[in-house]
N, C-alpha and C positions, 0 to 999 in steps of 0.2 A: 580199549585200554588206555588209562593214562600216559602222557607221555612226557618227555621233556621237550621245551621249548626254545631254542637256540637264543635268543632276544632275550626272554626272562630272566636266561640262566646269566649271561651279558650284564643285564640291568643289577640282576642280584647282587653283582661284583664275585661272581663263581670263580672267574678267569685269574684272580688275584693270589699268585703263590705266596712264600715265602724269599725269605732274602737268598740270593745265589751261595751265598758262602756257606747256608746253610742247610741245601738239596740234598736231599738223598739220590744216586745217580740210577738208583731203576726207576725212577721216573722218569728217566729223558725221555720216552717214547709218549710222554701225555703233554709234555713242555714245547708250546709253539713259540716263543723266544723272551729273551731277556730285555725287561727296561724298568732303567732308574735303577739296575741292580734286584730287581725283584723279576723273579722266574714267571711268565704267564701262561696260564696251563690252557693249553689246543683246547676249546669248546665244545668241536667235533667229534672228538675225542671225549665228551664228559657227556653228552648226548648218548652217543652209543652205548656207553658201560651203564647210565644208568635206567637206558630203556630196559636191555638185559636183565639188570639187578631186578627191575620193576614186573616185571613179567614173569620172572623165578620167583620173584614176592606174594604175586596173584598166585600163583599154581598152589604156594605155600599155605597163603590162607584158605582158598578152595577148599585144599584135603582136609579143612579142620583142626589143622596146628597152629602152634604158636608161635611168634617171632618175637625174640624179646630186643629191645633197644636199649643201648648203655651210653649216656649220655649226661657225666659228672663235671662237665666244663661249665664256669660260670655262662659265658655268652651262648649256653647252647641247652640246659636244663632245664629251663622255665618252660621255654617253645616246644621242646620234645615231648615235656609231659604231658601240654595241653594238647596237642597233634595225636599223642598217641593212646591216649585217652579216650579220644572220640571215635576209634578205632577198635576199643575194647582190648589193646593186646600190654603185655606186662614189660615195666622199665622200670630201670635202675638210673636216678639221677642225683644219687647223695654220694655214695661212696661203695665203690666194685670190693666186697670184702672176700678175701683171697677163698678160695673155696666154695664159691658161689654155684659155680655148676660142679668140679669136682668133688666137692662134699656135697653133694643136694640134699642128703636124706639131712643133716643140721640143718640146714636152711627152711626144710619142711618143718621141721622140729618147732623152729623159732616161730614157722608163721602157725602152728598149731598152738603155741603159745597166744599171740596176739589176737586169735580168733575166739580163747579161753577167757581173755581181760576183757575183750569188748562183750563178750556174754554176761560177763558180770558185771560190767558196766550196766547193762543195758535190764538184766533182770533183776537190779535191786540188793544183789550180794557187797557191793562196794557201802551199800550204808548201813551195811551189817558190820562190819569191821572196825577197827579201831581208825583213829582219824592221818596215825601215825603211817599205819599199814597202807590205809588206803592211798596216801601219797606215795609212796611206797610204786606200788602199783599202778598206780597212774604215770608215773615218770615214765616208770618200764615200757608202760603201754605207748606212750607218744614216744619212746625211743624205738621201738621196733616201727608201729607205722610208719615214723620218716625212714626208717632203711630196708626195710622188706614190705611196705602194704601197698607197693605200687606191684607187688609179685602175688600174694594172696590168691590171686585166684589160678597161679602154676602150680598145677597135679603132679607136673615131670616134665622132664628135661627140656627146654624147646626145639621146634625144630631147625632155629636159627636163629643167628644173632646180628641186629644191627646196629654198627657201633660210629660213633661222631669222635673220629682222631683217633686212629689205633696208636700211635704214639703214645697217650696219657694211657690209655685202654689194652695196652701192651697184657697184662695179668688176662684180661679176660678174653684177649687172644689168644693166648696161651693155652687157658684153660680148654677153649672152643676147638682149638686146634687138638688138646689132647683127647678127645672125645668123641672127633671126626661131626662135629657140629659144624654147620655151613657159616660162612662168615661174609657178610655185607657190612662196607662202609664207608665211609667220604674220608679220600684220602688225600692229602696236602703234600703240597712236593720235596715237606721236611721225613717222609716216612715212604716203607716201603710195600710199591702196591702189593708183592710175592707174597707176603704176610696171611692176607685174604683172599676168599675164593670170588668173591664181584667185590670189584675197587672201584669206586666210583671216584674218579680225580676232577677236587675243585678244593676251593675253601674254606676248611674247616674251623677258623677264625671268628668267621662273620655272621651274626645272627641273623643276617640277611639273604645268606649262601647257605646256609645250614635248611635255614626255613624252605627256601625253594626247593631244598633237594628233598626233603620229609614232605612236602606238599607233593611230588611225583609219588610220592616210594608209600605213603598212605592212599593217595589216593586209590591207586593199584591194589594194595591190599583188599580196600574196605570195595572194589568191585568183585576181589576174588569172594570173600565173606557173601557179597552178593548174589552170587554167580551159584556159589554154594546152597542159600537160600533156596533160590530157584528152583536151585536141582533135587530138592528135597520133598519141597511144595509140589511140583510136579511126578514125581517118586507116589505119595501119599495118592494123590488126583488119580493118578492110573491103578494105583492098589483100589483105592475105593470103586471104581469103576468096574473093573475086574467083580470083586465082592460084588456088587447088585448084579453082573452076568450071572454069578453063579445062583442066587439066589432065587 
């Protein structure tokens, strides 16, 4: 399984909090000391939580669910998307619009809409229409793409969420929390790790500390996916086997 790397995590500027005057104090248990006035968060401690994280993240995609990632900070939305993209699993990195897991069945709505424009796009109906309409339409449609087409392919609820700065992402804690949805995410020593159920303590700032920790926590996924794979391949193989016995 993937792991975290003590050095990398170092290199990445993981270790780098925020300013002392402005910690949250349940972190003192991930804070290995103060300098320049800036809180620097125990390594060993960011090691540990997010092997954890990463191994619950494997198991997760194994069974064939989904983990969604929420990740609307400029220095940390571009990287997320492309990471987790290649991973096949669904994110949000424009804007967490309230009601996103507690209203789902709207949100289905919307992406049944957007799956309605691109068919018409796509089969010819758009230049059946007037020129007015069709713009019209077209807005709509690249308005929902940017805010739900990185979700499109969520049937229902996921089975967990991983979020970059629960701080800004406090609503979709919220919401994960009222729903009994599991909660992973990179926590900064301005926020509180109790919030979420795997805290993973480093800095959520730096698109360099962000990337190393989505480069663990994917990697792990996409061996559970793998892992899954396998186990199905192999499923089938002993089915058909069976079949020619019988035969």
């Amino acid at each position: 399984m993937a792991t975290a790397n003590y050095k990398e995590l170092l290199e990445a500027g993981c270790h780098f909090g925020h300013l002392t005057r402005k910690w949250n104090p349940n972190m003192a248990p991930y804070i290995f000391m103060e300098k320049n006035g800036i809180h620097i968060i125990d390594l060993n401690k960011t090691v540990a939580k997010l092997d954890e994280a990463a191994a619950a993240l494997s198991q997760i995609a194994k069974s064939g669910k989904k983990v969604l990632f929420v990740a609307t900070k400029k220095q940390a939305k571009d990287l997320t998307a492309q990471k987790v993209e290649e991973i096949n699993m669904p994110y949000i990195t424009e804007r967490w619009s309230g009601g996103m897991l507690t209203n789902f069945a709207t949100v289905r709505k919307a992406v049944r809409k957007l799956n309605s424009l691109e068919k018409m796009e796509k089969d010819g109906t758009f230049d059946k229409i007037s020129k007015r309409e069709r713009l019209s339409k077209s807005r709509q449609k690249d308005k929902l793409n940017k805010n739900i087409g990185s979700i499109s392919d969520l049937n229902r609820l996921p089975a967990a969420l991983f979020i970059v700065d629960i701080h800004k992402e406090h609503i979709a804690v919220a919401e994960a929390k009222k729903l009994g949805i599991p909660t992973f995410a990179i926590v900064d020593t301005n926020s509180n790790p109790n919030e979420v159920d795997f805290a993973i303590p480093a800095n959520d700032d730096s698109s360099a500390s962000v990337a190393k920790i989505l480069d663990v926590v994917c990697a792990s996924i996409a061996e559970g996916l793998s892992e899954r794979k396998a186990s199905k391949e192999a499923s089938k193989k002993s089915e058909a086997v069976a079949e020619e016995k019988e035969a």
